[in-house]
C-alpha positions as CSV (number, residue, x, y, z in Angstrom):
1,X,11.0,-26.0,-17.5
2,X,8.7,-23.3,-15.9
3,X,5.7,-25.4,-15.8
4,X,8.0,-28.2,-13.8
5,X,8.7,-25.6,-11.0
6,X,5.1,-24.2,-10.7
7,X,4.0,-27.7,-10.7
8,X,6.1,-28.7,-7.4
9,X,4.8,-28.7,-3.7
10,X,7.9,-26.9,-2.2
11,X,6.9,-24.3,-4.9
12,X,3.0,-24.1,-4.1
13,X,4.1,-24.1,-0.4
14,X,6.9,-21.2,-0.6
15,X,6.1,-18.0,0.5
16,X,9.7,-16.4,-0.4
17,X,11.7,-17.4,-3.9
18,X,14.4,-15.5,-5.8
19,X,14.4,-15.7,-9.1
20,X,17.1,-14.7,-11.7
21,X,15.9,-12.6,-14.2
22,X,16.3,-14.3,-18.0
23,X,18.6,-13.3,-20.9
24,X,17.5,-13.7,-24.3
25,X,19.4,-17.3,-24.8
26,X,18.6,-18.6,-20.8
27,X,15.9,-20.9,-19.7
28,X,12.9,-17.8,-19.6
29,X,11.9,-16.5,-16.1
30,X,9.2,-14.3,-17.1
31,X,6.1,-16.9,-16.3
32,X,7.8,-17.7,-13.2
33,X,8.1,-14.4,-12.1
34,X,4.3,-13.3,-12.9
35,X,3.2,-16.0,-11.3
36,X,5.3,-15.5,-8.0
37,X,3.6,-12.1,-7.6
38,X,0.1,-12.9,-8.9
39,X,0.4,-15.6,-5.8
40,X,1.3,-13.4,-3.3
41,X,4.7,-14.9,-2.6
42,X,7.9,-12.3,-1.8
43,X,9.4,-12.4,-5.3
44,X,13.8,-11.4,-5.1
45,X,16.1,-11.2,-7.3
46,X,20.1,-10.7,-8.2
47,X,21.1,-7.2,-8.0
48,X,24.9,-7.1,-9.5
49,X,27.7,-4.7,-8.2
50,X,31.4,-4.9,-9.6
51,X,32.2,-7.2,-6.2
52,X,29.0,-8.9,-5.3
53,X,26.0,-9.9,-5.5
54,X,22.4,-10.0,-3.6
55,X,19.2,-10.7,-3.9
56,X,16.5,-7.7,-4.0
57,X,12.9,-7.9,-3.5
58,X,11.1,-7.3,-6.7
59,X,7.2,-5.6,-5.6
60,X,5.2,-5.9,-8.7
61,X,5.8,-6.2,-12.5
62,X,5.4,-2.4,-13.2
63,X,8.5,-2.0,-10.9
64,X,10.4,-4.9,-12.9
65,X,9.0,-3.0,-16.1
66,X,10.0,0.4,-14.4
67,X,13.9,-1.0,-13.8
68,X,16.8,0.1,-16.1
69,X,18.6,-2.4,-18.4
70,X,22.2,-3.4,-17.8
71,X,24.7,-3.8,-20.8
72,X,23.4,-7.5,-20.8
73,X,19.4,-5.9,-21.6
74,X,18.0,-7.3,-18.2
75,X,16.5,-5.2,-15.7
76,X,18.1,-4.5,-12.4
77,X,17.6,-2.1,-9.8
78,X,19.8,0.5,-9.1
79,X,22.7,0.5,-6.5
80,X,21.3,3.0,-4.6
81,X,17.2,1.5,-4.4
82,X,16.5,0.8,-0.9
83,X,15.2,-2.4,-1.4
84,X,14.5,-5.8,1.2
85,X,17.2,-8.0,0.9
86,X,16.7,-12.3,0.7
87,X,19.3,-12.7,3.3
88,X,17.9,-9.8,6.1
């Protein structure tokens, strides 16, 4: 599945793509998000509140290794991170 996405043009030509962030028995993100940053492209994804939802940018893998685990084990930033959002 990941090497289907990499593989498309609107992909190669994106600058910007959000990304959710994989659980253990989901189609795995992890290739798609390394190579959205080792590219250069503006890498987001879903930061969960009780009420919404947004998408966050995501700078480097040692800030997704650096983010704390929800109850579900997959890293999110916190509430309070000042982070760009997809939709500014």
């Amino acid at each position: 599945m990941s090497n289907m996405l990499l593989n498309l043009q609107k992909y190669k030509e994106s600058k910007r793509v959000s990304v959710y962030l994989s659980m253990k028995d989901e189609v795995q993100t992890d290739k798609i998000v390394e190579d959205i940053l080792s590219k250069g492209k503006t890498c987001f994804i879903p930061l969960y509140t009780k009420t919404s939802m947004s998408m966050v940018k995501l700078n480097s893998l040692d800030d997704l290794e650096s983010l704390p685990k929800t109850k579900w084990n997959i890293r999110q930033p916190l509430e309070t991170d000042a982070r760009e959002e997809a939709c500014e």
